[in-house]
C-alpha atoms as a printed R data frame, in Angstrom:
   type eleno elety resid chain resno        x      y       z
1  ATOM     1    CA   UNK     A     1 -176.044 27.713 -37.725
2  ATOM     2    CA   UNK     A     2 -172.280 29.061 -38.193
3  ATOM     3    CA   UNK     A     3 -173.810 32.560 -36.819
4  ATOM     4    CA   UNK     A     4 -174.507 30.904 -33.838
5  ATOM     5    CA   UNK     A     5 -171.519 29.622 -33.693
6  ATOM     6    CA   UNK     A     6 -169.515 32.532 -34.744
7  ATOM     7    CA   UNK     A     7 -170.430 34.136 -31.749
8  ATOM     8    CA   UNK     A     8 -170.563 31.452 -28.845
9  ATOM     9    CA   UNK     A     9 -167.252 30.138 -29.609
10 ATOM    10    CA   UNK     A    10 -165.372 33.414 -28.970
11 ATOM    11    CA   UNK     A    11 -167.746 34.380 -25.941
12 ATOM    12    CA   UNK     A    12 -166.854 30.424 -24.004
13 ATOM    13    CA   UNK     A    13 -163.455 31.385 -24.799
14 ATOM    14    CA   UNK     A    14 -163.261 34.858 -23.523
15 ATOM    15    CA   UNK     A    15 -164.947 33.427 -20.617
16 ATOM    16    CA   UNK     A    16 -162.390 30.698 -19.844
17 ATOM    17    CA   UNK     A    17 -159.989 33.646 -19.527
18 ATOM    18    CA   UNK     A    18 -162.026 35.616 -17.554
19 ATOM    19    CA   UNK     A    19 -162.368 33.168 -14.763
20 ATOM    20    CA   UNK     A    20 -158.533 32.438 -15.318
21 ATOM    21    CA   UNK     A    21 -158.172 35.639 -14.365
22 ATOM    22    CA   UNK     A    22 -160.054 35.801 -11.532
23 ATOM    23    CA   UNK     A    23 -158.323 33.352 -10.306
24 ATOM    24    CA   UNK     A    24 -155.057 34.663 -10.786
25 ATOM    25    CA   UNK     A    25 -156.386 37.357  -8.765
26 ATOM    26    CA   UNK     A    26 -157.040 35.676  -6.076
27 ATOM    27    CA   UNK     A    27 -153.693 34.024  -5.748
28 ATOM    28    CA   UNK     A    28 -152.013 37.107  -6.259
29 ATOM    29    CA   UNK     A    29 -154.032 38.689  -3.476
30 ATOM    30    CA   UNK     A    30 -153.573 35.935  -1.050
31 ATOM    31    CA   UNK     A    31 -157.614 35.306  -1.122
32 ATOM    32    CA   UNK     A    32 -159.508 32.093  -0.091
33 ATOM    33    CA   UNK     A    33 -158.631 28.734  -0.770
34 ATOM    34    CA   UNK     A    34 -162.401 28.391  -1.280
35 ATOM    35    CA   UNK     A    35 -162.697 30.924  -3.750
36 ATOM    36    CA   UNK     A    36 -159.401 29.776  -6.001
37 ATOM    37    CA   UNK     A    37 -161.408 26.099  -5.820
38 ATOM    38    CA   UNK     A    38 -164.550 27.247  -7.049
39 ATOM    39    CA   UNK     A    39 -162.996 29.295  -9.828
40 ATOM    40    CA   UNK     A    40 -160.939 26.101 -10.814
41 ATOM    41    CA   UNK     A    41 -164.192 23.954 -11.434
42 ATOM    42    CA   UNK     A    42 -165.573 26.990 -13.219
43 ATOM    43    CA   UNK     A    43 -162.808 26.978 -15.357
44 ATOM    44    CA   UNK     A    44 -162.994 23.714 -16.425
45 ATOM    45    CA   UNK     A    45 -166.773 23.275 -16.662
46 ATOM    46    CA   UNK     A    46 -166.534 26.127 -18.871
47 ATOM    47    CA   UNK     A    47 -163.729 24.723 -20.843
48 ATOM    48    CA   UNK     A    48 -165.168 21.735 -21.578
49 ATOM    49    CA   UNK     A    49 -167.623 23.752 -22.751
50 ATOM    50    CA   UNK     A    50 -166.097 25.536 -25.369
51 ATOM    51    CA   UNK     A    51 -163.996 22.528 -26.510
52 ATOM    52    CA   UNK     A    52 -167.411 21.084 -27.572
53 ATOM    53    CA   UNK     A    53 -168.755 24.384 -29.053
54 ATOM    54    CA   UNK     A    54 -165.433 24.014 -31.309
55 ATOM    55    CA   UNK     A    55 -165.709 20.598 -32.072
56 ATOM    56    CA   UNK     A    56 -169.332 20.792 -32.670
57 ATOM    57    CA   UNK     A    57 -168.541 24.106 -35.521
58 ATOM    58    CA   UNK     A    58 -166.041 21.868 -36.804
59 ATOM    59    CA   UNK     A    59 -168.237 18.854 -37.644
60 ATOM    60    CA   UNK     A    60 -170.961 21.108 -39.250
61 ATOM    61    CA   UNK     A    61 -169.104 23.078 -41.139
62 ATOM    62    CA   UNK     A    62 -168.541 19.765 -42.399
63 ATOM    63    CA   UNK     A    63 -164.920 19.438 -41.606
């Protein structure tokens, strides 16, 4: 089990930045409003996501 989450931790968090990114991007370019609101629900879908991957690593690691 900490294998598993060894690895998806780090990968929901690398994603978070990715899409921050992206949407940095796409500020910085002067691209869609569309496109900077999907990448902001995106974002926070996915960090939700890993906020639960930690919490979950933390509570079976027993800790």
């Amino acid at each position: 089990m900490s294998f598993s989450f060894d690895t998806l931790v780090p990968v929901a968090m690398a994603a978070v930045v990715v899409v921050l990114l992206l949407g940095f991007a796409n500020m910085l370019r002067g691209g869609s409003a569309n496109t900077s609101q999907r990448l902001m629900r995106w974002r926070v879908g996915l960090q939700f996501l890993a906020i639960v991957l930690v919490l979950a690593a933390i509570w079976f690691r027993g800790g």
